[in-house]
N, C-alpha and C positions, 0 to 999 in steps of 0.2 A: 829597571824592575828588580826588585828584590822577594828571597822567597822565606815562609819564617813558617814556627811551626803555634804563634800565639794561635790564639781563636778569634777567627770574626767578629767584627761588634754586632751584636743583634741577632749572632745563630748562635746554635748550639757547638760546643767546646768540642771541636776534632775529635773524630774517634780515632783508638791507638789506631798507627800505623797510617791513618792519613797526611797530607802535606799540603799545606799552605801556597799559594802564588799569589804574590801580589801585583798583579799586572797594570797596566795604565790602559789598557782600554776597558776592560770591565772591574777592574777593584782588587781586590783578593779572593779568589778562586778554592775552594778547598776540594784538594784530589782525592776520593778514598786509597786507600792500599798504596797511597804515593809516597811514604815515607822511604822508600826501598830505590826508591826510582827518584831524587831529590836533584842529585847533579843533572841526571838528563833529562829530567823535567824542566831544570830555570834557565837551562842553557837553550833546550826547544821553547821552550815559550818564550824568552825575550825575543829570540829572531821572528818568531812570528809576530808577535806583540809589536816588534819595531815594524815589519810591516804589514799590517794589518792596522796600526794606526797612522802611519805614510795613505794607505789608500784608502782614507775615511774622513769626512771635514770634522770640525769641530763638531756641526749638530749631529749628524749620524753619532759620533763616539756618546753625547750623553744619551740618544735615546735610546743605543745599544747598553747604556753601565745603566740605565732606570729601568729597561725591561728585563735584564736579569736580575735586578734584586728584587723587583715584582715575582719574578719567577722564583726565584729562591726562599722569598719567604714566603710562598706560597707553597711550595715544597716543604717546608721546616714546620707549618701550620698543620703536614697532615703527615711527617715525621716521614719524609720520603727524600732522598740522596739528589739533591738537583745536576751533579756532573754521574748519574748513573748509566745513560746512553741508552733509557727505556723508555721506546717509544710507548707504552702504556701510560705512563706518567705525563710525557706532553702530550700524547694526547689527552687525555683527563683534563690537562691545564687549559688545550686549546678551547675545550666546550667548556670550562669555566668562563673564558674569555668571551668565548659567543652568548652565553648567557646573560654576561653582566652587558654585554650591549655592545661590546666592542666590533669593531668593522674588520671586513676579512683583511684587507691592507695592511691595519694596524698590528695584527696577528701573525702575518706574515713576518712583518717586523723585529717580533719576537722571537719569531722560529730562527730568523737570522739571528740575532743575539745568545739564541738556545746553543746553534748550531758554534758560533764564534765561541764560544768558552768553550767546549769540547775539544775544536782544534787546537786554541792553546794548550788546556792540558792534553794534548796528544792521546784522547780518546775518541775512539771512531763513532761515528753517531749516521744514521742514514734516515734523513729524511723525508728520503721516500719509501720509508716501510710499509707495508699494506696497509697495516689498521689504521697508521698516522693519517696515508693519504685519503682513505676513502673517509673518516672523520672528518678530514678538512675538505674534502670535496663533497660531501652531503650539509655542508655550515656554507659553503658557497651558494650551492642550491637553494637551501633553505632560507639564505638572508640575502643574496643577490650581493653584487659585487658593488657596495652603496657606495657612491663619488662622496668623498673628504668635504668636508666643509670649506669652500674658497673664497679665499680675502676679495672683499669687494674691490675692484679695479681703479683705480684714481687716475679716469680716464682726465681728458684736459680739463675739462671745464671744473670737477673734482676737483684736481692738481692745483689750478687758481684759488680755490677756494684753503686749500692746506697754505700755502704760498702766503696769502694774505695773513695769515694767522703769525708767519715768524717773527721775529724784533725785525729793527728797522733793519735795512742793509747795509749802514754804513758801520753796523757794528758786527765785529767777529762772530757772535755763537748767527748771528741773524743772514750774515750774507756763508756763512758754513750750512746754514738747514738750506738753506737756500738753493742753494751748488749742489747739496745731497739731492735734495727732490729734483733737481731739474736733470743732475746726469744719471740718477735710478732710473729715470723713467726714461729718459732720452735713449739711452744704452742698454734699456730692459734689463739691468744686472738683480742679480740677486743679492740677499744683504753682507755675505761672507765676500762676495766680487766689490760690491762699492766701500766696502771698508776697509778692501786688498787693495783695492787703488796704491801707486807709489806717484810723486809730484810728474817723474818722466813719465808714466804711463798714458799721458793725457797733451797732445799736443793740437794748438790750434792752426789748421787751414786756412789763410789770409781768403777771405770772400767764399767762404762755404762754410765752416763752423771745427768740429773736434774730431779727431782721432782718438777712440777712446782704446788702450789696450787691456784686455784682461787677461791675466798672467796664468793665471789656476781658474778651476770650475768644477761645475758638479759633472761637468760632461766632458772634462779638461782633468781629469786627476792629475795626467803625467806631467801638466805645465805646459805646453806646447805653444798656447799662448795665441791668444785671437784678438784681430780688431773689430771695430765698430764704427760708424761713421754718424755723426750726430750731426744734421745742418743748425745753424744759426739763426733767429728770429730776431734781425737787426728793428724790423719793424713794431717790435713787440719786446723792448729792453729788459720787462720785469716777468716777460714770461721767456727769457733765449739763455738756454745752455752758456753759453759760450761766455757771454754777458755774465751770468753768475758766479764762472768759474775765476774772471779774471777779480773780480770785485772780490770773494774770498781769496786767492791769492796775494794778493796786497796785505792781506790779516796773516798769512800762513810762512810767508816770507819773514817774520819779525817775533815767529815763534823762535823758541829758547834752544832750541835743535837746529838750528843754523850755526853753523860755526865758520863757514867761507862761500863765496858765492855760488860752489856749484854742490854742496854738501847737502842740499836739502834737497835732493835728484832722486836718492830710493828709500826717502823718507815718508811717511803715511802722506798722502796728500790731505784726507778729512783726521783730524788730531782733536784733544779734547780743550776745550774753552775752559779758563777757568770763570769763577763766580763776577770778578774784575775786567774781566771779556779779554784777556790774553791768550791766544793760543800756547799750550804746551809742548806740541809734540808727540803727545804720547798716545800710543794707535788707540782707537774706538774699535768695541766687539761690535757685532754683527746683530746683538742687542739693541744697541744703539741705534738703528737703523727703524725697528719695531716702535721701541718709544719714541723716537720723532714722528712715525707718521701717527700714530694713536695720539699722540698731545696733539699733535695737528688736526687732525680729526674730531678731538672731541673739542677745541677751542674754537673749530666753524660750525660748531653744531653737529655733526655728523657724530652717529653710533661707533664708540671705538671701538666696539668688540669685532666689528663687520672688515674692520682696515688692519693690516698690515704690514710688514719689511716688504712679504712679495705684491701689496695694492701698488706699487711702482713699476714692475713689472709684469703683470697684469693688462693696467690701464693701459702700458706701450703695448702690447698683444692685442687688445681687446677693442680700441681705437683704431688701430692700423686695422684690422680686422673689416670697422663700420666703414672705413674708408675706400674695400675694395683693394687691398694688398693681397697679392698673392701668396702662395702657401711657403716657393721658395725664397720670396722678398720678406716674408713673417721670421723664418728661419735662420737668413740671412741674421738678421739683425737680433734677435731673441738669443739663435746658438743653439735653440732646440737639436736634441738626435732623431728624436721621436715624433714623427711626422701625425703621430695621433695626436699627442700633449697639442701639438700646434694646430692639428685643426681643429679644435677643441676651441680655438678662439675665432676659428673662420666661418666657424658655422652658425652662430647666430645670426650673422648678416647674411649669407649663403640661404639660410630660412625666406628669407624675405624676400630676395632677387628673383625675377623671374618668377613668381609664386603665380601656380592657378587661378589662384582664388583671388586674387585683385580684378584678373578680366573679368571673373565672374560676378563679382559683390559690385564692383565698378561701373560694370555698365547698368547691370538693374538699378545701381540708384541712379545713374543717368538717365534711365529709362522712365522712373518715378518722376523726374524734376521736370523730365521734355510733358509729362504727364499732365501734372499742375499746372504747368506754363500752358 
């Protein structure tokens, strides 16, 4: 991180005696009255900046660097200091936000992001100040705490239908989507986890299927590092994990990032195809993951807006769910901390089981048919 006294692109030009930060989690920061305070401003803010982007994935950091520049130029539009530490101003912003339709989640969001540039530039900000809270808990009230929009699930029968849509398998990008979709969902990973993958991270169980290890997570920050356990579907070759992963390795082994036989061990295991169906080597974002299920999705017909990165893990949730898995068998395998997220996928099936109103509806129509007869 470097710190400079230019001007921002797209705000207004420092006023004297301000200072510049250009941080790597939110951008360039401009401090008022920081010009005075310059050495111990870049020296506190890199170390937090180094960790503060250590304990944040890649998505969190951009939609912490979009919601402050949302915020900032939304500050500069009504000539008001966005690192001021007045809770009067976000709050204003907050009921801007609720106005234009945004959900309280999303807002919260923000107030992290609000909150994260303050501590870099080493300005106190308290987010629970009265007027802040009671504004944001009257926009709670008022608009209810509305559930996100969720990617539709790419339960199995889904999955087959994406599955079918890839190139053939005898060819690299076709037996890599392949191997994608079968250990996303297998492993319920997220798209940052299956594109973490390294080649060792994944070992096969002769007559039971994969060990799958994921190294980092959303609920893993420090690395600690969890496995997973994928069985095999020997009976079902074009739908079994295991089966997929070795048909793409044959392709991954002959990529250009091989240099001796055991060199390709904490190399990316899914790498990028080129146009001539050669694997390169060279890791896939987390991106990648979003647009394969969405081409996949919109080539079997299916709504791509409705699918994707998490319709993989999902579908493993939301399946094991219809199947009568339990909450710490869902856990088990998902990695969930949050025993609500998880029953969140146990309870549509939970609806159904045992339900009153089957003996009820059930028998009067048996009662109507003994009727007729």
């Amino acid at each position: 991180m470097t710190a400079t006294l230019a001007a921002t692109a797209g705000a207004p030009a420092p006023a004297d005696g301000a200072f510049v930060l250009d941080t790597d989690l939110l951008g360039p920061l401009v401090v008022p009255d920081g010009a005075a305070r310059a050495a111990e401003l870049e020296a506190l803010a890199r170390r937090v900046s180094l960790y503060a982007s250590r304990a944040r994935g890649d998505g969190t950091r951009r939609t912490y660097r979009s919601a402050w520049r949302h915020y900032t130029a939304w500050c500069h539009a009504l000539g008001r200091e966005p690192l001021a530490a007045d809770p009067d101003t976000i709050a204003m912003y907050v009921v801007r936000r609720a106005d234009d339709g945004c959900a309280v989640s999303s807002i919260r969001v923000a107030l992290a992001a609000i909150r994260t540039a303050h501590l870099l530039a080493a300005i106190p900000l308290d987010l629970r100040h009265p007027r802040l809270a009671l504004v944001l808990d009257g926009i709670t009230r008022a608009t209810g705490l509305r559930p996100r929009r969720q990617a539709a699930p790419a339960v199995p029968e889904i999955l087959r239908r994406l599955l079918a849509t890839r190139p053939e398998a005898s060819t690299a990008l076709g037996a890599r989507d392949r191997a994608m979709l079968l250990l996303g969902f297998g492993a319920a990973l997220r798209r940052s986890e299956l594109v973490g993958l390294r080649c060792d991270d994944v070992e096969t169980i002769p007559g039971r299927g994969l060990h799958v290890r994921v190294r980092r997570s959303k609920t893993d920050p420090h690395g600690k590092g969890q496995v997973v356990a994928i069985w095999a579907n020997p009976a079902e070759p074009a739908f079994c994990p295991a089966a997929a992963l070795d048909r793409w390795l044959i392709h991954r082994h002959q990529a250009a990032d091989r240099t001796g036989p055991d060199a390709i061990g904490d190399r990316p295991l899914f790498c990028a195809v080129t146009k001539s169906g050669r694997p390169t080597g060279a890791p896939l974002s987390d991106k990648a993951v979003a647009r394969l299920v969405k081409q996949a999705a919109l080539a079997a017909g299916l709504d791509p807006t409705r699918y994707s990165g998490h319709s993989l893990r999902a579908g493993l949730a939301t399946a094991a769910g219809d199947a009568g898995a339990g909450l710490a068998e869902l856990m088990r395998q998902t990695r969930h901390k949050s025993t609500e997220v998880a029953l969140g996928y146990l309870r549509p099936a939970e609806l159904w089981r045992n339900n009153v109103t089957a003996r009820l509806f059930q028998s009067a129509r048996g009662a109507d048919e003994r009727e007729k007869a």
